[in-house]
C-alpha positions in Angstrom: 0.0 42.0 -30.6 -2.5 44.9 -28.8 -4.7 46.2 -31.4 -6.6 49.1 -30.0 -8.2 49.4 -33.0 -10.2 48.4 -35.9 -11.2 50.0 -39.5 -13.0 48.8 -42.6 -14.8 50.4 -45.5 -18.3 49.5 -44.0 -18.1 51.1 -40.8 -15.6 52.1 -37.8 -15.7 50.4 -34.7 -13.5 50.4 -31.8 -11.5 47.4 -30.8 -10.3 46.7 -27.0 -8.6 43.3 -25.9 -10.0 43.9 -22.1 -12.5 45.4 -20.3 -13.3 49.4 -20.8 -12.5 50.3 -16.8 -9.1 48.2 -17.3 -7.6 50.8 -19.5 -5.6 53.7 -18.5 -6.0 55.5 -21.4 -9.8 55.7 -20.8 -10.0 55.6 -17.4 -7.2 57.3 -15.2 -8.7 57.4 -12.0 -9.5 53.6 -10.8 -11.0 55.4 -7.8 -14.4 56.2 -9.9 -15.8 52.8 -10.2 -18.5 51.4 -12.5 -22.1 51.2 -11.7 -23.0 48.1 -12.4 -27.3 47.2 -12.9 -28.4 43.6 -13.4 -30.5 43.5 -16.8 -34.0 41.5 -16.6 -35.7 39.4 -18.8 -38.9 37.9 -18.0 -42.3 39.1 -16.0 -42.7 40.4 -12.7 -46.5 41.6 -12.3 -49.7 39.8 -13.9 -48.6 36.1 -13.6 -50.7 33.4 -12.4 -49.4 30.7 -10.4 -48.8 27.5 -12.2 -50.6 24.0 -12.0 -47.5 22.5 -11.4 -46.5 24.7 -8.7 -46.9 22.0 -6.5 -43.9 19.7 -8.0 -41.8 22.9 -8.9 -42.1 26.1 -6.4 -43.2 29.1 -8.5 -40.8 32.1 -7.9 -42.3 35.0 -5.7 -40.5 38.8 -5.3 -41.0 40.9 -2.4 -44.1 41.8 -2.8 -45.4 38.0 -2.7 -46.5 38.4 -6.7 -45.3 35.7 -8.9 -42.1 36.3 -11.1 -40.3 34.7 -14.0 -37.7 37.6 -14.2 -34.3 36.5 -14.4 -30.7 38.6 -14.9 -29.6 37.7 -18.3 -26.8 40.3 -18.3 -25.0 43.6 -16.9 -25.5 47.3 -17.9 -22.0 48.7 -16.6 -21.4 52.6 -16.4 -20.3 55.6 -14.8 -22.4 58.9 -13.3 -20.8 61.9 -12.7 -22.6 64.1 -11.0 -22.4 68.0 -9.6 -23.4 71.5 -9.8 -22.3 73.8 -12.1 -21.6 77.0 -9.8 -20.1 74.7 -8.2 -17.6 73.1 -10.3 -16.8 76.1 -11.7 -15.4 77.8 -8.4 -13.7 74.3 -7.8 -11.8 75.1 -10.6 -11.2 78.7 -9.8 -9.7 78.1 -6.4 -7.8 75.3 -8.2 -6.3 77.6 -10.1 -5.5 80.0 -7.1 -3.6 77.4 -5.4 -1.9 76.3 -8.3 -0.7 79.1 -9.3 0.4 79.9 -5.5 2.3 76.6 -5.8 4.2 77.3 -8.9 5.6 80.6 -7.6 6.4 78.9 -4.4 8.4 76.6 -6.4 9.7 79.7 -8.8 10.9 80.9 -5.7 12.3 78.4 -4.0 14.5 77.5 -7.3 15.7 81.0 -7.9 17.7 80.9 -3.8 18.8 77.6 -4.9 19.8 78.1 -8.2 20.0 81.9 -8.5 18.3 81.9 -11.8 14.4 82.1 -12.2 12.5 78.5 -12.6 11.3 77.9 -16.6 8.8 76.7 -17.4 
């Protein structure tokens, strides 16, 4: 059974069985990967070291203060970005050659088959 999703009376949430980059539907291009960022938990700056440091090393980051941070998850998405002016002569010239394409095609089908290409 793939439920895709999920509706009740209280509220409307979407259900997926695996994970968002996995499915087609949502994603088409698996060439635009994920950005994935480690979420923290914990302290980095103001710590003291600990009494104890001596049986148990106390964590240090790079700049030598002491840290309790930890990862405790994942924050996973994607970015997209460009420049309008940009983008939009992209899809002018996009266009251009698309259309070019389509009446090569046109043409090529009308000396095969002696009757214009529909479309």
């Amino acid at each position: 059974m793939h439920r895709k999703t999920k509706l009740t009376n209280l509220h409307y949430r979407k259900f997926y069985e695996d994970e968002l980059e996995n499915d087609k539907s949502l994603f088409p291009d698996p060439d635009e990967p994920f950005i994935n960022i480690g979420v923290k938990r914990g302290q980095s700056r103001g710590l003291k070291k600990s009494w104890f440091s001596f049986f148990t090393a106390d964590k240090v980051d790079e700049s030598g203060e002491v840290t309790n941070e930890k990862v405790v998850g994942t924050f996973k998405g994607r970015i997209k970005v460009y420049n309008k002016e940009e983008a939009k002569e992209y899809g002018r010239l996009k266009r251009e050659k698309m259309a070019e394409i389509f009446d090569l095609l046109s043409q090529i089908h009308a000396k095969v088959f002696g009757a214009p290409l529909e479309m």
